[in-house]
C-alpha positions in Angstrom: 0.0 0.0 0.0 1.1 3.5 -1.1 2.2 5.8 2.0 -0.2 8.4 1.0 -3.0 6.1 1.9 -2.0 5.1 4.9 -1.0 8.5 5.7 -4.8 9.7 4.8 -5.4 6.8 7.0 -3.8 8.1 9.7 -5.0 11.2 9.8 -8.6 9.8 9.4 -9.2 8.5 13.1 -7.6 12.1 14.8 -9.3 14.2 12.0 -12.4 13.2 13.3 -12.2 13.9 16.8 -10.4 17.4 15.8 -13.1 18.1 13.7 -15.6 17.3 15.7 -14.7 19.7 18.5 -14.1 22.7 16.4 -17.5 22.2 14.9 -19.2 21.8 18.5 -16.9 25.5 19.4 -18.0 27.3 16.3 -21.4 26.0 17.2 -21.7 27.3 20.7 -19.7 30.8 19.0 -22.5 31.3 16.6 -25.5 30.7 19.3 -23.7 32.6 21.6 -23.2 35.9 19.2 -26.3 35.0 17.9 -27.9 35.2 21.3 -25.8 38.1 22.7 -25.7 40.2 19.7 -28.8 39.8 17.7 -32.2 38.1 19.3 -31.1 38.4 22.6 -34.0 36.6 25.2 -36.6 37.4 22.5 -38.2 34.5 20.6 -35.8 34.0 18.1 -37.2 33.6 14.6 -36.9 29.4 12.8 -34.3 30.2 10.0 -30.8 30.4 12.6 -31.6 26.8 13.8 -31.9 25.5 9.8 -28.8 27.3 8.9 -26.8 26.4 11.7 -28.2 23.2 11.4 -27.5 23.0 8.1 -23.9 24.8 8.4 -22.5 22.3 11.2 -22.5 19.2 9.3 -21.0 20.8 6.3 -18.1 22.1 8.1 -17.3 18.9 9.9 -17.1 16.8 7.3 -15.8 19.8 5.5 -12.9 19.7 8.4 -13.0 15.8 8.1 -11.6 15.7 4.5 -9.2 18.7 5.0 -7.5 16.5 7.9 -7.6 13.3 5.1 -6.1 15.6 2.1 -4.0 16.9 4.4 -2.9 13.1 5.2 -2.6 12.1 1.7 -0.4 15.3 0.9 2.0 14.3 3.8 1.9 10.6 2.8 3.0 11.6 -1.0 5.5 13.7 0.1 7.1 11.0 2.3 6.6 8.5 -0.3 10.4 9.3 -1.3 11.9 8.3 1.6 12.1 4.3 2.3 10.5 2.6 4.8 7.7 3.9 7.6 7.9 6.0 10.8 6.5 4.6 13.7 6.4 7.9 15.1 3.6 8.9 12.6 1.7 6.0 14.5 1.8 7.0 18.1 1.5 10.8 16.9 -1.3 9.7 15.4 -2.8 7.8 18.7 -1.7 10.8 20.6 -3.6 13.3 18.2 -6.8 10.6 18.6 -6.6 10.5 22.6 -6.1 14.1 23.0 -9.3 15.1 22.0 -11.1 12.5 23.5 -9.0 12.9 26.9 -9.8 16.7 26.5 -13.8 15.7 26.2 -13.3 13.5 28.8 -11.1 15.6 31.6 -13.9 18.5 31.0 -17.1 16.4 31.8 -15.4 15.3 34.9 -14.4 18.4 36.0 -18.3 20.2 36.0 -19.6 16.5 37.5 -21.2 15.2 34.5 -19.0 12.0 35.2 -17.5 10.4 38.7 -19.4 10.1 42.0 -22.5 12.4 42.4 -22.3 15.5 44.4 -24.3 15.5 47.8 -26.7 18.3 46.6 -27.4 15.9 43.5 -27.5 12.7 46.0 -29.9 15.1 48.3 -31.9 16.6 45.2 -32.4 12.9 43.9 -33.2 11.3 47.6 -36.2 14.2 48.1 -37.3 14.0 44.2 -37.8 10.0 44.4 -39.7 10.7 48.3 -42.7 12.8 46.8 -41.0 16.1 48.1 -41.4 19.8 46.2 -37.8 20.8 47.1 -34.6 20.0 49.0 -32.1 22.3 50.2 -28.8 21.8 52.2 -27.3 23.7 55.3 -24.7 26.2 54.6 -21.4 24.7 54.0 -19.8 26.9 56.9 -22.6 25.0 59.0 -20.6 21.7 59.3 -23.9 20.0 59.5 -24.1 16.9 56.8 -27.8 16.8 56.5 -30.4 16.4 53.7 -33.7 18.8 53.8 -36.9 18.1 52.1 -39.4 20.8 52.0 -43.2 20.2 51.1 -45.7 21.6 48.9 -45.4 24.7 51.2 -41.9 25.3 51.6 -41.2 23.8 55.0 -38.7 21.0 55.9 -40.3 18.4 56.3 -37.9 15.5 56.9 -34.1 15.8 57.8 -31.6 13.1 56.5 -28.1 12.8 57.4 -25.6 12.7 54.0 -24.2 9.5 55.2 -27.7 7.8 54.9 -28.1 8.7 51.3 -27.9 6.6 48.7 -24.9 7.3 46.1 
């Protein structure tokens, strides 16, 4: 097999990724200047949503075969030289983990992965009870206790955090 091919190969795996998480940026760009600069909290008009919606998927596979040109260019040039680069490989794994570590690392840090947080745990407990509310003490407090609130806004049972299920 031809080195630009498995170059193009190469770059197929990362390319996606890479592309995939600038289209998802330039996605939450345009809403956001969208939102700030033009509709604002008003009811925003159809026609953004269809050509964003249209726009997104064109750019990442737009992106997508820019990253496999881009490895069949590399691939052709190298074709000169003998034998292959491991390197290329593991760059090439690194470039395909880095995203997905990136992804990864960022839903764990705002607790969309990993243990539950004791306000979600408390929110949960009072949710699957029948209560309207919960609500926690203040941190400063030191008290580890759970507090449902009824239809009225008073607490109506106290649970210690240790008794929650996680």
């Amino acid at each position: 097999m031809k080195k630009r091919f498995i170059y193009m190969l190469l770059f197929l795996v990362p390319g996606l990724f890479v592309s995939l998480l600038i289209t998802v940026a330039v996605l939450g760009v345009a809403y956001g200047a969208l939102w700030l600069f033009v509709f604002g909290d008003s009811t925003w008009p159809t026609w953004p949503e269809q050509v964003l919606s249209g726009l997104m998927p064109t750019m990442f596979f737009g992106l997508w075969v820019i990253a496999m040109v881009g490895g069949y260019a590399v691939g052709k040039r190298l074709e000169a030289t003998p034998g292959f680069d491991v390197r290329h490989v593991w760059l090439s794994l690194a470039a395909t983990l880095l995203p997905i570590g990136i992804a990864l690392l960022h839903q764990l840090s705002i607790g969309n992965l990993g243990p539950k947080s004791d306000s979600e745990r408390c929110s949960e407990y009072c949710s699957e009870h029948g209560y309207q509310s919960s609500g926690m003490p203040a941190r400063q407090s030191g008290e580890q206790t759970c507090i449902c609130h009824g239809s009225f806004g008073e607490a109506e049972i106290t649970v210690p955090i240790v008794e929650l299920p996680p």
